[in-house]
N, C-alpha and C positions, 0 to 999 in steps of 0.2 A: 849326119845324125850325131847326138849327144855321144859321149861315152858315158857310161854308168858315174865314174868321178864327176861330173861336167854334169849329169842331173842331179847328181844328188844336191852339188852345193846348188843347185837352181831351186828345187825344193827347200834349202834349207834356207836361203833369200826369200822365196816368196812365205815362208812360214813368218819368218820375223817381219816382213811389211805387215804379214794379213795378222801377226801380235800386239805391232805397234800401234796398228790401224785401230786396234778393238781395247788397247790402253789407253790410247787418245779419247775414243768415247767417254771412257768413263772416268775421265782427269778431272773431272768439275770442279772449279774455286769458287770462292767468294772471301776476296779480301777490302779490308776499308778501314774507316775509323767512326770513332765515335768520340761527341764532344757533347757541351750543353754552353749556353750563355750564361749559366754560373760560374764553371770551372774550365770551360774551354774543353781541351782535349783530355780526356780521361782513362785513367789509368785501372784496371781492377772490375772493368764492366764485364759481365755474364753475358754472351751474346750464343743463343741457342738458334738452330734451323733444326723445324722438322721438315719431310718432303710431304706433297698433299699424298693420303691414304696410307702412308709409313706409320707405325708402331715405335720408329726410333728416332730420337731425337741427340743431336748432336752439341757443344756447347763449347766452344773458348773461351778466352780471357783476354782482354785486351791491354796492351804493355805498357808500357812510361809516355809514350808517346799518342797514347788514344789506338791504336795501331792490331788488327786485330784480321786473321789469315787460317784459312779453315785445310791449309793443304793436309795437316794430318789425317782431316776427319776422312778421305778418298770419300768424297763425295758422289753419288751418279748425277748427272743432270737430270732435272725439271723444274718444277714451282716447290717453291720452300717459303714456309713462314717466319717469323722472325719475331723473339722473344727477345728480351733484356732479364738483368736482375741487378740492379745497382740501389743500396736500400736509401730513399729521399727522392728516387728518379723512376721515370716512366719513359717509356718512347712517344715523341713529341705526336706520333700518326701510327697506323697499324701499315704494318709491313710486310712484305710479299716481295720474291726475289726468283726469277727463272736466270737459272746457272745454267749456262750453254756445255754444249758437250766439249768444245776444248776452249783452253783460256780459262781467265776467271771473270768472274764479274767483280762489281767495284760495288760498294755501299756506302756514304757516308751516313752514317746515324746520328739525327738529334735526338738530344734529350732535355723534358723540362721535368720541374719539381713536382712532385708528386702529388694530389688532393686528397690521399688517407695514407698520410704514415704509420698509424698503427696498424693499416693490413699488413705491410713487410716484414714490421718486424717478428724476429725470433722471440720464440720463450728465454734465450738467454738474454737476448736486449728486452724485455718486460722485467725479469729479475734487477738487470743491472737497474730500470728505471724505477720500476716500482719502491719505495720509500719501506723503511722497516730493515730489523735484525734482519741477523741470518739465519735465527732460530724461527724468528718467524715465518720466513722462506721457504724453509728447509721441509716442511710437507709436499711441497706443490711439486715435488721432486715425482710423488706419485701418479700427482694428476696429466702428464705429457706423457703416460704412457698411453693415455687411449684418447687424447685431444690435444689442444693447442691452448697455451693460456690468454688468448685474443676471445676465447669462447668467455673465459673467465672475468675480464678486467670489461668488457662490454657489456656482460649483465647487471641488470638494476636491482637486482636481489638484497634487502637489508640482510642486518645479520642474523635474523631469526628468519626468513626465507634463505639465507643461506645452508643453515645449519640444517633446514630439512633438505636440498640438496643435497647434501656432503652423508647425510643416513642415504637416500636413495641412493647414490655412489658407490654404496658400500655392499650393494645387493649387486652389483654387475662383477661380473667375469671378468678378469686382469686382460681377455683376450677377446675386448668388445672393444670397437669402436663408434662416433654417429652413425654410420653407414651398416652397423650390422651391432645392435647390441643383445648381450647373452646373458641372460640371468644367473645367479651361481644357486647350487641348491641349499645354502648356509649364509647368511649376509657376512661379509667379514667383520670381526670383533675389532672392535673400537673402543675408546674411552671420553664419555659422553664430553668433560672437561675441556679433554683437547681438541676436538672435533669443535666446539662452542668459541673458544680461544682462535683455533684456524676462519670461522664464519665472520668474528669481528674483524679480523687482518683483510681477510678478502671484500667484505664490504667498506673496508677503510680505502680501499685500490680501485674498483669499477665505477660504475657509474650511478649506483646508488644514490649517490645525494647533488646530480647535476648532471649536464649535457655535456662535460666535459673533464678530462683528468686532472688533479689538483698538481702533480706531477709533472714533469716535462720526459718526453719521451727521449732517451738518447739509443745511439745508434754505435756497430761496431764500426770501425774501419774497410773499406772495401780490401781484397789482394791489392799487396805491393813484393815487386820484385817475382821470385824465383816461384810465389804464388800462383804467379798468371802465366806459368807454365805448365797448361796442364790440357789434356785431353778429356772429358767425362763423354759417355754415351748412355741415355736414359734408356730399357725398352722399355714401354707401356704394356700391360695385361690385359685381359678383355674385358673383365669386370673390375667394378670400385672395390669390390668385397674380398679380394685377394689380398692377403697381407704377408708378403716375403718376408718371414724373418730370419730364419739362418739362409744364409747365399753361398754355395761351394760348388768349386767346377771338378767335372772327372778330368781322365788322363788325354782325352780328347777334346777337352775346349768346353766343353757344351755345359751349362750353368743351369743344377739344378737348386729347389729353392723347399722351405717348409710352409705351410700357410698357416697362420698362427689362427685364421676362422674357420676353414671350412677343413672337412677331412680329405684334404690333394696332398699331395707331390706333384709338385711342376717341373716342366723341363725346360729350357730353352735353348734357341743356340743362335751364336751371339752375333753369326755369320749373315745371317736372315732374317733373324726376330721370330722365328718359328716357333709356337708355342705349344706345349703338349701337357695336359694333367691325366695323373690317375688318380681315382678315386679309391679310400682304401674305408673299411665296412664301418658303420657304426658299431662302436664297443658299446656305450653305454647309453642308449634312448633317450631324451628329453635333458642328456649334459649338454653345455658347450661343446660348443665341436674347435677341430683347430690342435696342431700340432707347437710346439716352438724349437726344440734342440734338435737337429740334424745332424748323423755322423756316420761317415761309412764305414766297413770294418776291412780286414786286410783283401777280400774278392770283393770289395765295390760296391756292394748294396748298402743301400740306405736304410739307416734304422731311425725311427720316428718315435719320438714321446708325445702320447699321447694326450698329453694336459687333463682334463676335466674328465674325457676321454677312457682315460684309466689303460694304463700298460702298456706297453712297449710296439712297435709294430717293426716289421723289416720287408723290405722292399728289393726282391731280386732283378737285378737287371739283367739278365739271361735271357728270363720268361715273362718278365716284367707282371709278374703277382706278388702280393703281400700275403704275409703270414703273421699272423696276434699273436700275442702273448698276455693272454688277459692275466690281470691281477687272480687271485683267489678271493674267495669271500668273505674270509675273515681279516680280507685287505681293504675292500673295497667298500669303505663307505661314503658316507654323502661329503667329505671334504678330499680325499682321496685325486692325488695331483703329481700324475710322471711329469714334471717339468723337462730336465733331462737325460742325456742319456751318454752312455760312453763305452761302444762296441771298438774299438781300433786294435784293442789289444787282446780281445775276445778268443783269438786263436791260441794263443797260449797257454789258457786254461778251462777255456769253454764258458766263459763267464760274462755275461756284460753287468757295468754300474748303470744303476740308474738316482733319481733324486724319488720323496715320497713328502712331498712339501706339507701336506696335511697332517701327517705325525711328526713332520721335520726331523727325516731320518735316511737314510740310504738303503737304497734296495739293489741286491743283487741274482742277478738270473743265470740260472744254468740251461745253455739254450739245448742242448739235446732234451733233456727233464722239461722243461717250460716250468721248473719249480722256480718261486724266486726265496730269499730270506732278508730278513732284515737287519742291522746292523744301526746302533744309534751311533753317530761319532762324538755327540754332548754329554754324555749320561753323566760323565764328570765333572760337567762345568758347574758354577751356582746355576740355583734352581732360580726361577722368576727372570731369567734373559731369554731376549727371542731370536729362535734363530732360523734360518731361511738353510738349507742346503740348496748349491746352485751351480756357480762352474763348474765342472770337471774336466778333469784328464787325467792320464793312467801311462807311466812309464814302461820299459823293455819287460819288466815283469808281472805287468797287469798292477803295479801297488797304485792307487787311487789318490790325487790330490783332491780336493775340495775347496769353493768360495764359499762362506757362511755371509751371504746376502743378508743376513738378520744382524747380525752383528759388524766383529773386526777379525774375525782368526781365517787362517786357512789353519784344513786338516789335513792328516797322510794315513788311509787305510792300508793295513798291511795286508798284502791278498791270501797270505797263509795262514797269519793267525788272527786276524782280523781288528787288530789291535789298533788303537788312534792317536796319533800324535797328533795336537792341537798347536799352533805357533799364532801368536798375537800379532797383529799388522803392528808399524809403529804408530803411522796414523790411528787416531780415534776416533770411533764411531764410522769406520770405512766404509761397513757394507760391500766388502769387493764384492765383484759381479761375476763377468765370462777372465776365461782363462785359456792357457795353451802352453804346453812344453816346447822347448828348442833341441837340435841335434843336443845341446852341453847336459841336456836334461835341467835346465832352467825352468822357472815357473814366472812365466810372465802375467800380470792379471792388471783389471781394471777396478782401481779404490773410487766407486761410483760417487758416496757421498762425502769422499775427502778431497773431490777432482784434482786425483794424481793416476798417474799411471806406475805400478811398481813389478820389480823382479825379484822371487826367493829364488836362492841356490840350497838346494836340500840338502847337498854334500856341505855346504858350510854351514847350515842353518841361519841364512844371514837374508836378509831384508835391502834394497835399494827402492828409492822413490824418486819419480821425477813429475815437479809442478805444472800442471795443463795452464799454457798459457793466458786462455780466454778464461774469466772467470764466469761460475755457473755452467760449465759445461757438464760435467755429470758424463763422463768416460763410460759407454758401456760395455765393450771387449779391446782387447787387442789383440795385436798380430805382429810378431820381428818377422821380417823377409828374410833374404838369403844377403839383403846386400849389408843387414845392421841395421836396417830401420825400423824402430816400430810405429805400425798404425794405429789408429784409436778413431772410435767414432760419437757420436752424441747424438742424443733422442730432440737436446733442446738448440742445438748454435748452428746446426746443418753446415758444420762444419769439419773436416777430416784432419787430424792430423797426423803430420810425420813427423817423427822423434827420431833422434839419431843420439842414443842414450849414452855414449861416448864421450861426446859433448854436451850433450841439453840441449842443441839448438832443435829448431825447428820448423815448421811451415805448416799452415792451415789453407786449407783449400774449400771455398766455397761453395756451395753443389746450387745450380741453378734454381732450384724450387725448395717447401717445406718438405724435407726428409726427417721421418722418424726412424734412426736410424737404430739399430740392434747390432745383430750379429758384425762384424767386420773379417774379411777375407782376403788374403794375398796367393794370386796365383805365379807363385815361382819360376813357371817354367816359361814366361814369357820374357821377351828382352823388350822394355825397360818390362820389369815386375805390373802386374797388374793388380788394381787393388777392385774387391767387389762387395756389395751392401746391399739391402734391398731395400725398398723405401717403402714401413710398413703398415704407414697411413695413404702413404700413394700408390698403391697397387702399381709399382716398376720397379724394373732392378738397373743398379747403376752399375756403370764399370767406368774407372779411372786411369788414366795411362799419364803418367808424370813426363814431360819431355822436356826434363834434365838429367 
């Protein structure tokens, strides 16, 4: 007979065969390369596997040598399909791959030249192609936020059917897309002139006066180098009409999301692709429905602005119910817009910021009272400038930063006496956007319409900017990790960057499909740093793992 020593290590032998046994199942590869008879083997190819009936979709990058190896993605075995995204190329046959349970499989992929290059392309490759100023451009900044300019440049609309386009346009809700459009109960104001001036520009571009572009379509560079080091995994949602646009993970991984259409909270996790919404009530009957700024406060629940919606909502995750915070009625009129919202520091004083875009002013809530008050941060700027309140965040003391979207300033409420320092960007005409503090109490933010990315230090009152490489990108948050980098993301290049603002260098990283992207997120606590977005014309949310 054994002695008790003598079984145990026999137990603990057969536990590790029957471990190794059950990690060998699920070792699955799929390594190869990919070439074309243009360029031979090719470097910077997108090569995606879903598995059949998966929600998640996986994506590399293929290296200098055509050369391209899915061990990160711990794939399970089965049948998997196979996408590319190389902009000029298509897969030469549709593609289908059963990865066995141990080993890899092998792939070569061909590839030929494309028969519609302007489906690939980005709004930022339409900009660089399209002919004209950058004044002229410079509107269309608006129209990516609830389409694609492929919708634009292929209609045959002259400039008088354009121009009644561009009124219709102005009757939709900022948080409409094809797939679910919202009426606003005010059409937004316009100036007949430049709306007229925008309709000529756009019929000077599409297809209006032939079956083809007078134009030549150019394209960006695929990844090169340190680019095509990367991991992405897409999940998919269950409906088109979900539109993720803030993305933040709790302290246990699981990546919750806001939907900029319908009135959810989502959950997912990121293990499984398991997906869970709650629905929280109608506030205001016959608005748009749809959330955009998500932020938890220091016990973890989610507080949601309401957009169209009107007021603030918070979402316990304990009991998993919400609790409104409606406006008052002599708040609440037919323009009336919580775009944001900024509970983090709420404990310190019982207060949360919010934004009130329709009198383009700051609302603050005293959450035990549900009172809120109002606070302009412009009252002293000249009269006749328009201004947008938009990012926030709120340091150790509850004091409130501010992006003024309409313009070029950030602002600093002081949470005592509510007083407002205004600081001018140096860029002109910024428009910064989304924002975020660092441990140093840094303000890092996004100069949307100056595509720079910039840091103010309060403590010095001092300004740094650093130039997005791809032009036409249109920056619209960022994020500094813990390691020095900052991320940024773009509505039009679908493309991510990291900044390493030390230096100025950086890397762009390409994302498999059209992402509209918003909000950007860096989850810290992961080794390499994870980066997450939601793609919010594609109902999925991405996660990024850099493997350098």
């Amino acid at each position: 007979m054994f002695d008790l020593a003598a079984r145990c290590a026999l137990l603990v032998f057969l536990a590790a065969c029957i471990g190794g046994a059950g990690a060998q199942s699920t070792a699955a590869n799929l390594i190869g390369r990919v070439s074309s008879s243009a360029e031979g083997p090719m470097e910077g190819v997108l090569i995606s596997l879903r598995k059949d009936g998966s929600n998640i979709t996986h994506t590399v990058v293929s290296d200098g040598s055509g050369r391209f190896d899915f061990a990160p993605a711990k794939l399970a075995p089965g049948r998997y399909g196979v996408l590319i995204r190389a902009v000029g190329y298509e897969l030469d046959s549709a593609a289908a791959i059963e990865l066995p349970a141990q080993g890899a499989a092998n792939a070569d992929l061909k590839l030929r030249r494309t028969r519609d290059l302007a489906a690939q392309l980005t709004n930022t490759e339409w900009l660089i192609s399209m002919p004209g100023t950058a004044e002229q451009k410079r509107p269309l900044i608006e129209c990516m936020s609830c389409h694609t300019f492929e919708r634009i440049v292929r209609s045959k609309h002259n400039a008088g059917a354009m121009y009644e386009v561009l009124r219709r346009m102005a009757t939709y809700a900022i948080n409409t897309s094809p797939e679910h459009r919202q009426k606003r109960a005010n059409p937004r104001k316009f100036k007949e002139e430049t709306f007229r001036q925008l309709a000529v520009y756009l019929a000077s571009v599409n297809l209006s006066k032939g079956g083809t572009w007078s134009y030549p379509l150019k394209t960006l560079p695929r990844p090169r180098g340190r680019a095509t080091r990367v991991l992405i995994t897409e999940y998919d949602l269950p409906r088109r009409v979900i539109a993720p646009h803030d993305v933040l993970t709790d302290g246990a991984g699981i990546a919750w999301y806001s939907n900029f259409q319908e009135n959810t909270l989502g959950r997912l996790d990121p293990k499984t692709g398991a997906h869970v919404e709650y629905t929280w009530p109608t506030i205001k009957p016959g608005a748009p429905t749809g959330s955009l700024a998500m932020e938890p406060d220091r016990d973890g629940n989610w507080w949601l602005a309401a957009m169209f919606q009107t007021g603030l909502v918070r979402f316990n995750v304990k009991d998993s119910t919400f609790k409104v915070f409606a406006l008052p009625a002599d708040l609440n009129n037919a323009d009336a817009q919580q775009s944001m919202v900024m509970p983090r520091q709420s404990h310190v004083d019982g207060k949360v910021w919010a934004t009130e875009i329709g009198r383009q002013v700051i609302l603050r809530l005293d959450v035990a009272s549900g009172k809120y008050e109002m606070v302009d941060p412009f009252k002293y700027m000249p009269e006749g400038t328009n201004h947008s309140p938009y990012g926030l965040t709120a340091d150790d003391r509850n004091n409130l930063f501010l992006m003024d979207f309409g313009d070029e300033v950030l602002a600093r409420v002081d949470a005592k006496t509510l007083q407002t320092t205004i600081y001018p960007t140096p860029a002109p005409r910024s428009r910064p956007r989304r924002t975020m503090m660092d441990a140093q109490r840094r303000i890092w933010f996004a100069e949307y319409a100056a595509n720079k990315v910039a840091m103010f230090d309060p403590a010095k009152e001092a300004f740094r900017e650093w130039d997005v490489p791809t032009p036409f990108t249109y920056p619209y948050d960022v994020f500094l990790d813990r390691t020095g980098d900052l991320w940024a993301g773009s509505m039009s290049s679908d493309r991510v960057l990291r900044l390493r603002p030390e230096t100025g260098k950086s890397i762009e990283y390409l994302l498999p499909r059209q992402t509209n992207v918003r909000r950007v997120y860096v989850d810290n606590s992961t080794t390499p740093v994870t980066f997450w977005v939601g793609s919010n014309h594609g109902a999925s949310i991405v996660r990024l793992v850099p493997l350098d």
